[in-house]
Every structure is written in structure tokens, then in C-alpha cells.
N, C-alpha and C positions, 0 to 999 in steps of 0.2 A: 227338663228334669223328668223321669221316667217315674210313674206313680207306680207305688204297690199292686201287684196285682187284685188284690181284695179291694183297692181302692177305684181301680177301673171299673171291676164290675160293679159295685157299688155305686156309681156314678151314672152306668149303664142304664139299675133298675132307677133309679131317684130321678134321671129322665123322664124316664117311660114314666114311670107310676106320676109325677108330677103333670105330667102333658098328656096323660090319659091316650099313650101310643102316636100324636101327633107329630112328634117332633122326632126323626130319629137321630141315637145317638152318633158323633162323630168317631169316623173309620178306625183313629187311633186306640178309643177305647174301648171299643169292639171286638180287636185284636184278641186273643187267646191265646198264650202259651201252653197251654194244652187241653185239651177236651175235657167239656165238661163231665162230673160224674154225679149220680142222681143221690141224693139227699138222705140221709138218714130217716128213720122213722118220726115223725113230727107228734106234737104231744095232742093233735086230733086223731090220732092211730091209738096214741095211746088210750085218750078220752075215748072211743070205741072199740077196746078189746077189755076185757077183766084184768084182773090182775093176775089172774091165774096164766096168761097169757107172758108174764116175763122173763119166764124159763126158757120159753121157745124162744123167744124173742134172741135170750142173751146167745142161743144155742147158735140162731142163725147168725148173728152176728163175727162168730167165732169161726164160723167157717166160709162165712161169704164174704165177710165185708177186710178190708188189707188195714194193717195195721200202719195209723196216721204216724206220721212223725209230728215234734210241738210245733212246727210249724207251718206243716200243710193245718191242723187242727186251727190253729190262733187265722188262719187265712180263709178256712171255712166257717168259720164261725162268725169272722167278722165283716164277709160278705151277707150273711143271712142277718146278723144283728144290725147293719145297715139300713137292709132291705124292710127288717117291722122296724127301723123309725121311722123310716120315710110312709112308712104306710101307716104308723101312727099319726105323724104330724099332719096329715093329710093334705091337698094343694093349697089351702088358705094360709096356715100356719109355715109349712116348708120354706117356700121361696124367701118367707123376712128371715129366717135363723139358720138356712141351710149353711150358708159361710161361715160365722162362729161355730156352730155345732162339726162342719167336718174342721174346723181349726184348733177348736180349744178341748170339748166334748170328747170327739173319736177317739186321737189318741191316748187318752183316759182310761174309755172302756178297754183299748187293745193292750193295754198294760193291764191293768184287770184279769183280763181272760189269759194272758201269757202265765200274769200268777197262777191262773185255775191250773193249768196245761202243768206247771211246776210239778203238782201237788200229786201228778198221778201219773204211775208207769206210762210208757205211751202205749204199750198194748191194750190199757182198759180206756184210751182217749176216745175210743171208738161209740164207748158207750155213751159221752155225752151228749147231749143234740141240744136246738134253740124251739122253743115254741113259737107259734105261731098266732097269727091273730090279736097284737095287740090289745089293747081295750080301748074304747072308745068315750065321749062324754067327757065326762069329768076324770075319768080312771085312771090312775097313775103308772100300769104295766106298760112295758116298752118290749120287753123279752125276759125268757128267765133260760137259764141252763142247768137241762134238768138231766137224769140218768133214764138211761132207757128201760137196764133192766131191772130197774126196781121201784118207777114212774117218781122220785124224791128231786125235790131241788135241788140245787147246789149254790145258785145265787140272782136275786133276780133284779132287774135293771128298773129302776122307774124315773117318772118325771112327775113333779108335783105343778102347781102352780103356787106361787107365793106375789102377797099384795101389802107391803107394809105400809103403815100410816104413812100419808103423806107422799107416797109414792106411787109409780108403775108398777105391773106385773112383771112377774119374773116366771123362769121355769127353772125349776131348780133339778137337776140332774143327780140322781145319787142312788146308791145297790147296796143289797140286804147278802147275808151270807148266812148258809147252812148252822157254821160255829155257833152263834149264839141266837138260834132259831128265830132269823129275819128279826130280828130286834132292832138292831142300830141301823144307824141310815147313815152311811159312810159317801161324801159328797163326791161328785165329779166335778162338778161346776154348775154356773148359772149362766140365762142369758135372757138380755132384758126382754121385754116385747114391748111395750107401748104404757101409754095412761089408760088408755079401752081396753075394756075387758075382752081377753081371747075368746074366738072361735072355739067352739068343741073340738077333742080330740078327733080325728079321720075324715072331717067334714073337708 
């Protein structure tokens, strides 16, 4: 069966970053159907220019960057949304939920983001990007999708921890949206971890 491309690479980085470069990935998903092309501006660009900065930003945007269709967008986006979980969940946590999480989890969020993609011409897709950086600890950010030229969210992915009486830990998967200013926590799913208490996020 021939996996999504967002899903090879995705697979590619969740190697590497799992095996700290050791292991490399197999030939098949290494593959590329077409070259890669370099990333939007990330929200540590953002976090280092003013705000005064989003004019140019959108300027340049509009003249450099090709206007995405929905679904090179939902295919970039969900190679990078990939890419900080597995950099969230960091090598202790990864390897026990890596299988539930790309089986039940993934295509969750990619229906999610397909929504996002609905919601806007594709000419302004261009503006949205994924932040970077995780949180670590205890912190529940996974990624958020945020707008370039006006640094606002759009909706942002987390993961909690949850320990019912009587129970194991859980990780409980679920994303806040713009509409009703990150209020509600709209689920994706859960997946157990153990009766021991989890490792820190990134560790």
C-alpha cells in the first residue's frame, strides 16, 4: 500500500528524531516525489520581528511565495504537525503511542486542518504556517496554526494528561479554535499510557 506522501515524510523525521540520527530511514520512504521546498516563516521569526513587521511580511509573501492549493497546504502542514509531536513526545513517551497516535490521532488532526483549508480562498493559504517548538514539562502545546500576517491563531492542537480515580494515565488529544476564543476543547482522541506516571514532555 503506497502511504501519503506527508505520511512518509513524517515517518522519515519520527525516525530520526526518535534514534537521535542513528538508524536511517528505509529507501522507500525517503523517496520524494518532488523536491523539497523551504518553509514558511515559523512563529520564532515571528517571536523576533515586531509587529510592525506584518506588512512586509504579507508583501513578501504575495510576491515570492506560489499560491498553495488545499491540498499541497493540508500535506505541508501535516508533515510539520507531525514533525512537533514527535518532538514533543520525545524518545521515552514516542515509541509506547507512536502506533495509536499515527492510527487513531493523525487522521483526526488531518481532517481538522482540511476543515482549516475549507474556510479560506487558497490564495490567503499561504498565510498560514505551524509553530514551532512544542512545550515541554507538563505543557499541553503540540502546535498551533497561526497567520503570518497578522501573528493570531487560528487553532491550536494540545495534549493533556488525564489520571482518573482508579485508573491509568491517559493522554487526552483535543484543539481549541479562533471562533469561540480557544474556549472549548474539542476532542480527538485518547491513548492510554500505563498505571506510572508519564515521563515529561521532550525528555
Amino acid at each position: 500500500m503506497k502511504l501519503p506522501k506527508w505520511l512518509r515524510k513524517a515517518l522519515v523525521v519520527a525516525i530520526t528524531v526518535c534514534t537521535f540520527g542513528l538508524v536511517t530511514p528505509p529507501a522507500s520512504l525517503m523517496a520524494a516525489d518532488e523536491p523539497a521546498t523551504d518553509d514558511s516563516p515559523s512563529s520564532d521569526w515571528q517571536n523576533n520581528h515586531g509587529g510592525s513587521q506584518t506588512t512586509s511580511v504579507a508583501n513578501e509573501l504575495e510576491t515570492q511565495a506560489p499560491i498553495l492549493t488545499r491540498r499541497q497546504f493540508i500535506e505541508r502542514t501535516m508533515e510539520k504537525a507531525v514533525a512537533q509531536s514527535y518532538e514533543k513526545f520525545g524518545r521515552k513517551i514516542a515509541p509506547v503511542i507512536e502506533e495509536e497516535f499515527r492510527d487513531v490521532i493523525l487522521p483526526r488532526i488531518e481532517e481538522v486542518i482540511a476543515s482549516i483549508a475549507e474556510q479560506y480562498p487558497e490564495e490567503q493559504l499561504q498565510y498560514l504556517a505551524v509553530t514551532e517548538k512544542p512545550s515541554g514539562g507538563m505543557g499541553e502545546r503540540i502546535f498551533h496554526i497561526y497567520r503570518i500576517d497578522t501573528g493570531e491563531d487560528i487553532i491550536r492542537f494540545h495534549v493533556r494528561r488525564e489520571h482518573p480515580p482508579q485508573d491509568g494515565y491517559w493522554f487526552q488529544f483535543h484543539y481549541h479554535t479562533y471562533h469561540d476564543h480557544f474556549q472549548t476543547h474539542y476532542e480527538l482522541g485518547k491513548i492510554y499510557w500505563d498505571r506510572n506516571t508519564p515521563p515529561q514532555w521532550r525528555t
